[in-house]
C-alpha positions as CSV (number, residue, x, y, z in Angstrom):
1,X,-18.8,10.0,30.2
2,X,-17.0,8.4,33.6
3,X,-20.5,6.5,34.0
4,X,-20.9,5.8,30.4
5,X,-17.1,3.9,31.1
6,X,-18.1,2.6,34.5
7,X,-21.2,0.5,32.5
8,X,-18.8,-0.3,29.9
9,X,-15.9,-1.8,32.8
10,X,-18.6,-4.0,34.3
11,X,-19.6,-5.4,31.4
12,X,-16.2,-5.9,30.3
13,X,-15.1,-7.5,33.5
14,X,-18.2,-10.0,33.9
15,X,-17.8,-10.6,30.4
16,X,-14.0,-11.6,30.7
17,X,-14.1,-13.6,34.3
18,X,-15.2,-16.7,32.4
19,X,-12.1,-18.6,30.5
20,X,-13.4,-18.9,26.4
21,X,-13.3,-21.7,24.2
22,X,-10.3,-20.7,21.4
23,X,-11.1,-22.1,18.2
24,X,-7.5,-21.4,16.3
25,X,-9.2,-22.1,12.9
26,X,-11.4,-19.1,13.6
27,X,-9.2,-16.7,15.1
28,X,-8.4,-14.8,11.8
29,X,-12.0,-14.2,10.7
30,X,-12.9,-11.0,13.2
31,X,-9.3,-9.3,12.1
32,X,-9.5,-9.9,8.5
33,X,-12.9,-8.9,8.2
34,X,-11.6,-5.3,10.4
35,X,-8.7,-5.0,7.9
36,X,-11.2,-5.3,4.9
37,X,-13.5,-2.9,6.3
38,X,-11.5,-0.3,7.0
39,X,-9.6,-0.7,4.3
40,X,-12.9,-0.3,2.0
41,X,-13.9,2.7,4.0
42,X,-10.5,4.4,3.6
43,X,-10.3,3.4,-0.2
44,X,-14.0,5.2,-0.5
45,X,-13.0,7.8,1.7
46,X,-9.2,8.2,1.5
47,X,-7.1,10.9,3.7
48,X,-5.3,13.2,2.1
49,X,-1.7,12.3,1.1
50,X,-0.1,14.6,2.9
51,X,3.1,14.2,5.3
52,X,0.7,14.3,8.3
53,X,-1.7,12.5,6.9
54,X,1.5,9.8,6.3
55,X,2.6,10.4,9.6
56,X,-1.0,10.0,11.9
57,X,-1.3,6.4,9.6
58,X,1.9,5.2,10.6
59,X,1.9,6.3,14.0
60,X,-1.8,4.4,14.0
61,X,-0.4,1.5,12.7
62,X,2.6,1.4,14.9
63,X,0.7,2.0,18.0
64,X,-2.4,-0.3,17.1
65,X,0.3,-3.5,16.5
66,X,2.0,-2.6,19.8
67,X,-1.1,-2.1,21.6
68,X,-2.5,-5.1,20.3
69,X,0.3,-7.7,20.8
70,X,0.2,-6.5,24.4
71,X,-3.1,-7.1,24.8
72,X,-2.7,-10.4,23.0
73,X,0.7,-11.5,25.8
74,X,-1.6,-10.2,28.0
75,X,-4.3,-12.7,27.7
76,X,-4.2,-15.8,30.1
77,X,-4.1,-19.2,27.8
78,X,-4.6,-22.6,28.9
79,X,-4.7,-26.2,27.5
80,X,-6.4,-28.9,28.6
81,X,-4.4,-31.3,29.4
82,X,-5.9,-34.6,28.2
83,X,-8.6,-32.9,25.4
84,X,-6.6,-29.7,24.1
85,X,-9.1,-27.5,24.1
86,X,-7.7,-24.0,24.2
87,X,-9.1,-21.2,27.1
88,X,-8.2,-18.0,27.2
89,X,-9.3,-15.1,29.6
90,X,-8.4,-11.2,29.2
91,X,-6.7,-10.1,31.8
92,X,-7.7,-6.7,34.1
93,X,-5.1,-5.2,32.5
94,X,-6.0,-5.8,29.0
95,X,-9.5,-4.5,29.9
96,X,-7.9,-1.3,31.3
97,X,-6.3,-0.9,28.2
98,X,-9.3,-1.2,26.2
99,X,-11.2,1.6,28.8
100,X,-8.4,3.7,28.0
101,X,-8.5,3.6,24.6
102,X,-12.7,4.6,24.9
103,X,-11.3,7.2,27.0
104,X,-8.6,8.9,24.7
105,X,-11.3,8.3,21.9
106,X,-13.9,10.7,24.1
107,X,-11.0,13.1,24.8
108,X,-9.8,13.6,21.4
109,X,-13.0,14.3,20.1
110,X,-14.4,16.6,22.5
111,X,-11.2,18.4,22.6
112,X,-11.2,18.4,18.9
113,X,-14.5,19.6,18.3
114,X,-13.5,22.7,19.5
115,X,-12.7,26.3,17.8
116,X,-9.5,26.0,15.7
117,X,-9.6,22.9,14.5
118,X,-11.3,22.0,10.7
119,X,-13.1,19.4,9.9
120,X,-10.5,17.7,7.5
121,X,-7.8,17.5,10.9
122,X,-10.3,15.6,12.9
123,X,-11.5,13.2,10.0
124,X,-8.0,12.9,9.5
125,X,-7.3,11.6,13.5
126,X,-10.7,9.8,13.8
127,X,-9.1,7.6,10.8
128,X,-6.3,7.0,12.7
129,X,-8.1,6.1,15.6
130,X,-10.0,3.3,13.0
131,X,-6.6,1.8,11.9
132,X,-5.3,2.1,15.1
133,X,-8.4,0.2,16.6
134,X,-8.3,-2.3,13.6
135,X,-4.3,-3.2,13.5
136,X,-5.2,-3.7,17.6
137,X,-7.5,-5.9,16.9
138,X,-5.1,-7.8,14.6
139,X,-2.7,-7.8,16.0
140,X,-3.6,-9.2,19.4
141,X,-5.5,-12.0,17.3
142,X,-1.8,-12.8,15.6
143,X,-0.3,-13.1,19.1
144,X,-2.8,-15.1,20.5
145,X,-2.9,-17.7,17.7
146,X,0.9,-17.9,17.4
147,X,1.3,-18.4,21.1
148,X,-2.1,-20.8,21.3
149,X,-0.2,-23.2,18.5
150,X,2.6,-23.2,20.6
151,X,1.3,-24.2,23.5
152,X,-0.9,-26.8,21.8
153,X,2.0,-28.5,20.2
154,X,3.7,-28.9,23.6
155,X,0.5,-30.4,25.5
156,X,0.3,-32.9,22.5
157,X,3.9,-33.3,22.8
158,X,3.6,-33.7,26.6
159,X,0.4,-36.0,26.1
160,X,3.0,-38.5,23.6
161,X,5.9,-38.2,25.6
162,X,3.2,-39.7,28.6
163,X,1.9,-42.3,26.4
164,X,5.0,-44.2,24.9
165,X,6.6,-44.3,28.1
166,X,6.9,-47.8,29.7
């Protein structure tokens, strides 16, 4: 498992040294395909409803969107100045945050594939970790878009301000 993670780090870090090219017309493809996905998988397979069941999809959902706009803030954004194109770059501690996740997810489920717990309790948590992972996923790409505009609009506004001056 810790070497399974340490492969997983360097790749993430190597991957995520190099700034990215943002397309903001494409950022909502990966997310809303996620959402679709699981929500197909959960409307062919769907938890019980059940308080717990209620409450693990709620807590999933709360902690996915948190997770994920932090991970979204967390991610280093840049504009050219004279041709707008958009960079961004995780940060170390977004990929941290992603490690951990891997980790909890290997925890859980060797701690749950143990005596006393039925099958219908961990199917029930391993679906919360898939809408947890997919609302993350969404919600980082929300942040990341919103503040992307924003900072567009002010290097264009920046780049007219420079233009009509005398």
């Amino acid at each position: 498992m810790v070497f399974g993670l340490a492969i997983m780090a360097v790749i993430l870090v190597s991957r995520n040294r190099r700034p990215r090219e943002l397309n903001l017309q494409s950022l909502w493809v990966r997310p809303v395909l996620a959402v679709l996905f699981i929500g197909a998988m959960l409307y062919e397979s769907p938890p019980p409803l059940t308080f717990a069941s209620l409450a693990v999809m709620v807590a999933a959902v709360a902690l996915g969107g948190a997770l994920g706009w932090q991970r979204g803030r967390l991610t280093l954004l840049e504009v050219h100045p004279q041709t707008h194109i958009i960079t961004a770059r995780v940060s170390a501690v977004g990929v941290i945050l992603v490690l951990g996740l891997i980790a909890a997810r290997i925890i859980l489920r060797n701690a749950l594939s143990g005596p006393g717990f039925d099958g219908a309790t961990v199917g029930l948590l391993a679906d919360g970790l898939v809408v947890m992972a997919a609302l993350t996923m969404l919600a980082q790409q929300v942040e990341i878009s919103l503040r992307a505009r924003r900072l567009l609009a002010q290097a264009q506004s920046a780049l007219a301000g420079q233009s009509s001056a005398p």
